[in-house]
N, C-alpha and C positions, 0 to 999 in steps of 0.2 A: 731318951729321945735320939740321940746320938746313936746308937745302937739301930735305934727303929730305920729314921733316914737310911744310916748305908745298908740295912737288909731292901730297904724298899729303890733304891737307888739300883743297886745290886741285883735284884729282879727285875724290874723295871729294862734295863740294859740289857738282860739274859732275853728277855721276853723280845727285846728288839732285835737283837741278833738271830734269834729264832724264827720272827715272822719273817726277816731279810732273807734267810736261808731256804724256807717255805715259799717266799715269791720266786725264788734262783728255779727254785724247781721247773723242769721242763716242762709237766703235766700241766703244773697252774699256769704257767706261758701260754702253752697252747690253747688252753681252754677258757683264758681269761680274752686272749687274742679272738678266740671263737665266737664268744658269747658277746662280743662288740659288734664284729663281724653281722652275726643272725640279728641285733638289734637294727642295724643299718638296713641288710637288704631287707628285713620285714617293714618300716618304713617305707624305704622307698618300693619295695615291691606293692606293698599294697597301696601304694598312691596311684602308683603303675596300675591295675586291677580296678580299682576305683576310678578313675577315668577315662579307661578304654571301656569301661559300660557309657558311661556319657555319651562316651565318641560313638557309640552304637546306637542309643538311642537318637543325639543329631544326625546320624548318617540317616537311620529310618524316618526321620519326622523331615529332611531334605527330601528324600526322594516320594513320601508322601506329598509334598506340598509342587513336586516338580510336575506330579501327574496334571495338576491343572491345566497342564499346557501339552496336551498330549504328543500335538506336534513335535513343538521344540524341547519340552523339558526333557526329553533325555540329554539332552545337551551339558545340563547342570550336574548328573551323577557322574559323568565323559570327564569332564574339565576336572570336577574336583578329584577325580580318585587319578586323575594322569599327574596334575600340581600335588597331589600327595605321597604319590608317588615317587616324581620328582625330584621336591624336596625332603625327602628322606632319602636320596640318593648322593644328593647335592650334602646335606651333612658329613653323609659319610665320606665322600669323596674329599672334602674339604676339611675337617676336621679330625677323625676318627678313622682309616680303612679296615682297623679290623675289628671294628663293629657290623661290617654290613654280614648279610645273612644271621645265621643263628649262634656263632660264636663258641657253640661247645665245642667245635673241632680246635677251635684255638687256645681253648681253657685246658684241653688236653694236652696239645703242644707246648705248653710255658711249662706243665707240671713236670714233661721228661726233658725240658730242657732245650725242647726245639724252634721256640719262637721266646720272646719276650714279652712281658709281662705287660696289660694292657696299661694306657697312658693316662691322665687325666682326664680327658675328654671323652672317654668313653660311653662313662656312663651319662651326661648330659645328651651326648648324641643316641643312642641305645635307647635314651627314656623318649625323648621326643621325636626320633624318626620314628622308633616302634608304633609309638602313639596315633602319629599322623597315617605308616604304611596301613596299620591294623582300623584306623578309626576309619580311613576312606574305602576300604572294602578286600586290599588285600589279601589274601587266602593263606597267609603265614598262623603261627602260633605263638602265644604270648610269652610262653615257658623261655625262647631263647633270648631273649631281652631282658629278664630277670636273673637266665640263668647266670651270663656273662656279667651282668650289673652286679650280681652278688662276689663274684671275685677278683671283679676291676674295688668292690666297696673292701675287697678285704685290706689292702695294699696299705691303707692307716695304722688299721690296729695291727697287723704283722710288724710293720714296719720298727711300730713303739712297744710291743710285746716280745715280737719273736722274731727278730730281726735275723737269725740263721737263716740260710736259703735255701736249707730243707725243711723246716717249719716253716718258714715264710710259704711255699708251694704248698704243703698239708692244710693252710688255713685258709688258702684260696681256691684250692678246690669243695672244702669244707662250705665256701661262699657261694659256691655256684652250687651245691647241692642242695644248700638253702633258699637259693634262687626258685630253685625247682620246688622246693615243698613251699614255698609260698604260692607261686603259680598255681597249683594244685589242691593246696590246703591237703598236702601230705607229708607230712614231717617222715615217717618210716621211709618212703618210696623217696624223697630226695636223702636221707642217709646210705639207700643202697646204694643211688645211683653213681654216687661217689666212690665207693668200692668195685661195683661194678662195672660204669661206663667210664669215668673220668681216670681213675687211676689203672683200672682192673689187679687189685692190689689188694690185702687186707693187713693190718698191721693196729697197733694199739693205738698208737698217736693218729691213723687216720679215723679210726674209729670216735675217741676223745672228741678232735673236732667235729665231725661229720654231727653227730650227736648233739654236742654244744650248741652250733650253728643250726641246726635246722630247729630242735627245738623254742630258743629263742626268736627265731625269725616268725615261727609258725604262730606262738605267743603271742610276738608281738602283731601279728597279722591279723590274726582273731581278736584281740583288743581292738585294735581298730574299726576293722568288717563284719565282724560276728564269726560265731562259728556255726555254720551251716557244710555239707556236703557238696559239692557243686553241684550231684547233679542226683533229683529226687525219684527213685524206685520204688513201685509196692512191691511188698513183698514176691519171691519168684524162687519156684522148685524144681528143678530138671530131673530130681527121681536118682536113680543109681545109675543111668545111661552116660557113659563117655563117649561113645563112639559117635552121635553124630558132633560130639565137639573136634574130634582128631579129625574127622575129616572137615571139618569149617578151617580146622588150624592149616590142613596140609594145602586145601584151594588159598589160604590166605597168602601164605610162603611163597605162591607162584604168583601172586598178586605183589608181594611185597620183592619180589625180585624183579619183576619188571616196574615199577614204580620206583626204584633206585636208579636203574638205568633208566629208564625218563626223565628223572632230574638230574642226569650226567649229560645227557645229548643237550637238556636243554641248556644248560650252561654251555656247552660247547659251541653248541650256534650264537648265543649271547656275545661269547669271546670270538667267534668270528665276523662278527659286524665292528669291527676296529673301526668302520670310516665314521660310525654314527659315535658319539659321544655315551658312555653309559648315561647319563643324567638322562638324555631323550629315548636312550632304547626304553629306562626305567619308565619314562613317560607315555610312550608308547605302551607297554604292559600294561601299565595302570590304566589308560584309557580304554583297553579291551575287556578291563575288570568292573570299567564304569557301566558298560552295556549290561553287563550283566546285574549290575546293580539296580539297574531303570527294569530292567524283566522280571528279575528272580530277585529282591533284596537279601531275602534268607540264606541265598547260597554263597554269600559272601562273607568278609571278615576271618575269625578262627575256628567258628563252625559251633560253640556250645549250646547255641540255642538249636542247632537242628538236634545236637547230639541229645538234648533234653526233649525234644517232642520223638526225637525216634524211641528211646525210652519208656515215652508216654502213649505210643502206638498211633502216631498221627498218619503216618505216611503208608502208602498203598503199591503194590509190587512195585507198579509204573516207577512209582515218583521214587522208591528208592534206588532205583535202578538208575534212575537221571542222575540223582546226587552223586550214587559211585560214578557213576562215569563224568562225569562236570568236574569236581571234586579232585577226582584222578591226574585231570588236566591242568586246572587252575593249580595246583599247590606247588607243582616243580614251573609252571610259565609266571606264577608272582615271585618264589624262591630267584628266579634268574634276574629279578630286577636290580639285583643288588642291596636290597632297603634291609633294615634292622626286622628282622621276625624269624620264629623257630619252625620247626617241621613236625615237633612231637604234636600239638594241639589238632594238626588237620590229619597227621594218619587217625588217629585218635574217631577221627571223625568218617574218616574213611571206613577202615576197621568194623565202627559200630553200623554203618550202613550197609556191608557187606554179610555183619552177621542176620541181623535184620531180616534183611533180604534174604538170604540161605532159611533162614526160620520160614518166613511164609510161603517161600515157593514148594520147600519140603511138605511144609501143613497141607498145601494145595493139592498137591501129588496125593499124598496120604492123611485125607483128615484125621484118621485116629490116631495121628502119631501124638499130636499136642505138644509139640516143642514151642517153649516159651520164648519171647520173641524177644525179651528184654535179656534175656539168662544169653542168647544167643547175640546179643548186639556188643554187651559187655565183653564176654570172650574172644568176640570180634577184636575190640580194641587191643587187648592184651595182644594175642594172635599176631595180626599186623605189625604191633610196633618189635614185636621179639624179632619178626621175620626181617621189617628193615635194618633196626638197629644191632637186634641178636643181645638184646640184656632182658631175657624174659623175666628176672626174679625182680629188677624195676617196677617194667609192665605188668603184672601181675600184682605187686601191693599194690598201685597208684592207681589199678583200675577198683579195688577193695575198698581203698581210702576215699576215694571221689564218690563213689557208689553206698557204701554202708556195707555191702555186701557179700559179706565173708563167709556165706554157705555156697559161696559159688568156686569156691577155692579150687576142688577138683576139676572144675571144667573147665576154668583157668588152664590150669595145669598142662591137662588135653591138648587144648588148642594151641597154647606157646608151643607144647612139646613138637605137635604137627607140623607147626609153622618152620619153626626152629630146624628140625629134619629135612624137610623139603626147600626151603632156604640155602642146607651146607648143600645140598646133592645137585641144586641148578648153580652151585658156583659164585654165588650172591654175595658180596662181600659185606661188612655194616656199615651202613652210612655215612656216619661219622669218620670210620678211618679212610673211607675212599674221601672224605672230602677234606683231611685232614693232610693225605698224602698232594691234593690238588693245592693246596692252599700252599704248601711249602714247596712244590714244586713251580710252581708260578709267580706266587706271591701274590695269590690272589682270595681273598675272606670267603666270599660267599659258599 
């Protein structure tokens, strides 16, 4: 018996030393760090996602019920989308500054080092300004309110895991790429983005995370929400033809270069109204968003339901020709208010209504051509966001992932490639790093 005990004793201690040495390890640090991480933002993201539909369906059952008063009701979408505005201007101002706008420029900066790490309050204000900017009609995207929430959520389990403060960075951008595939329900497309928007880096440990965290997050999103695509296609064949994609992608590039420089003037004139208080200029935007809400309900908020009926072939040259242009406008004049929302959701929307549009005008010209209108709207997306952002290998899975779509690869390709070309040649910088150099130049989020 004696014998038994200290062989069992004896092991017993071997085995504890062994697992203590297996936690020491960096890998299961990071990864254990991660997989807490991607449990968090897919909670909160998907609570996020689940109630900005609410917030969509009361915004539409408001401005139905405001029609009864033809006269005056527009007065009700005005007020509420200016007080929403507002106050998600008023959070940020008050609690949180570097939650307003989309936040990815700032997620960047903590990773190299050049801003600090976001605070407490982040993500409370990021969950409910987003909620209120997006719910009352503003024209931002959901993606940058999650993307930031998911690496303001990292900062616990780094902290208790991987307390190094190069791990510590690895598991919070790991956060906000999980951000992003919950936004999307695209686990692949927010592991690139991490590689290639947040860090533009590749390494084992970022991989480790990135992996970790989006998976779990996606998981746990889908337990939640179900798992569905966001946004439903019938099937669609563009044949062996690339070229009318390269040239959708190269119009897109000159689209998505002056669409950067439109959301730079506009913040400049923002920043030049110093006498008026941002909380009122915010109020002010919001109220010129509320008109359009009392006209157009549809063209408001982050746009997935138009992007779903363009998809579905609802919209007629006219009308998508309106959207690009409306669309165009509204995304950099609600961006300028300050309030918690992202940019990816409306190019996204843009994009798809320019490729659209390029589909039927071409059909029109030449009926035998038969360019499908949905194959053209998708690559639209990709197109655009490669040209503003310049991360086409993102845009290109996230447009696969959202869609199903993965016969479309080549003409993906095409049209990033187009856009992306035409984008380096007019001098177009990406987005993110102009706003990222503005943000630290100023000291200003948006």
């Amino acid at each position: 018996m004696k014998i038994r005990e200290r062989l069992r004793s004896g092991f017993s201690g071997e085995c504890r030393h062994r697992l203590i040495a297996l936690l020491r390890q960096r890998v299961i640090r990071i990864c254990a760090a991660s997989i807490l991480t991607g449990l968090l933002t897919g909670f909160v993201g998907g609570a996020f996602r689940y109630l900005l539909l609410d917030a969509d369906k009361l915004r539409d059952l408001m401005v139905y019920s405001a029609h009864a008063w033809p006269r005056a009701g527009w007065l009700l979408p005005v007020l509420v989308a200016a007080l929403g505005a507002a106050l998600a201007r008023f959070l940020v101002v008050r609690f949180a500054p570097n939650a307003a706008g989309s936040g990815i420029q700032h997620v960047e900066a903590v990773f190299r080092g050049e801003a600090k790490p976001d605070g407490a309050a982040t993500v409370p204000v990021k969950f409910l300004g987003g909620l209120v900017a997006l719910g009352t009609g503003m024209a931002l995207g959901r993606e940058g309110p999650v993307v930031q929430m998911g690496a303001a959520l990292a900062s616990w389990p780094s902290k208790m895991l991987a307390p190094d403060e190069e791990d510590f960075k690895i598991v919070q951008v790991a956060g906000a790429g999980a951000g992003l595939a919950v936004a999307f329900n695209a686990p692949i497309g927010g592991s690139i983005f991490v590689l290639e928007e947040l860090t533009g880096s590749v390494s084992t440990w970022l991989l480790v995370a990135a992996l970790a965290a989006a998976l779990t997050a996606t998981w746990t999103m889908r337990w939640a929400l179900g798992n569905t695509h966001d946004f439903i296609l019938k099937p669609v064949n563009h044949g062996w033809s690339i070229f009318p994609f390269l040239l959708l992608g190269a119009l897109l590039g000159v689209a998505g270069a002056y669409y950067n420089r439109l959301l730079l003037v506009m913040l400049r004139l923002a920043d030049r109204c110093t006498r008026i208080p941002s909380i009122y200029r915010a109020a002010a935007i919001g109220a010129a968003i509320g008109l359009i809400v009392w006209f157009k309900p549809m063209l408001v908020g982050d746009g997935s339901q138009m992007i779903q009926a363009i998809f579905s072939n609802h919209y007629t040259i006219e009308a998508l020709l309106t959207i690009f242009c409306l669309r165009f406008a509204m995304g950099p004049w609600s961006y300028a208010a300050g309030a918690p929302g992202g940019l990816f959701t409306p190019i996204l929307l843009l994009g798809a209504s320019f490729g659209a549009l390029f589909a039927e005008v071409l059909n029109y010209i030449v009926p035998t051509l038969g360019l499908p209108v949905a194959a053209c709207a998708v690559v639209g997306m990709a197109a655009l966001f490669a040209a503003c952002v310049r991360a086409p290998l993102t845009s290109i899975v996230i447009a696969i992932e959202m869609t199903g779509r993965a016969n479309l690869t080549l003409a993906l390709l095409a049209g990033s490639l187009g856009a992306m070309v035409v984008a380096i040649l007019l001098k177009s910088e990406p987005i993110y790093e102009i706003l990222k150099r503005r943000m630290l130049r100023e000291g200003t989020a948006p």
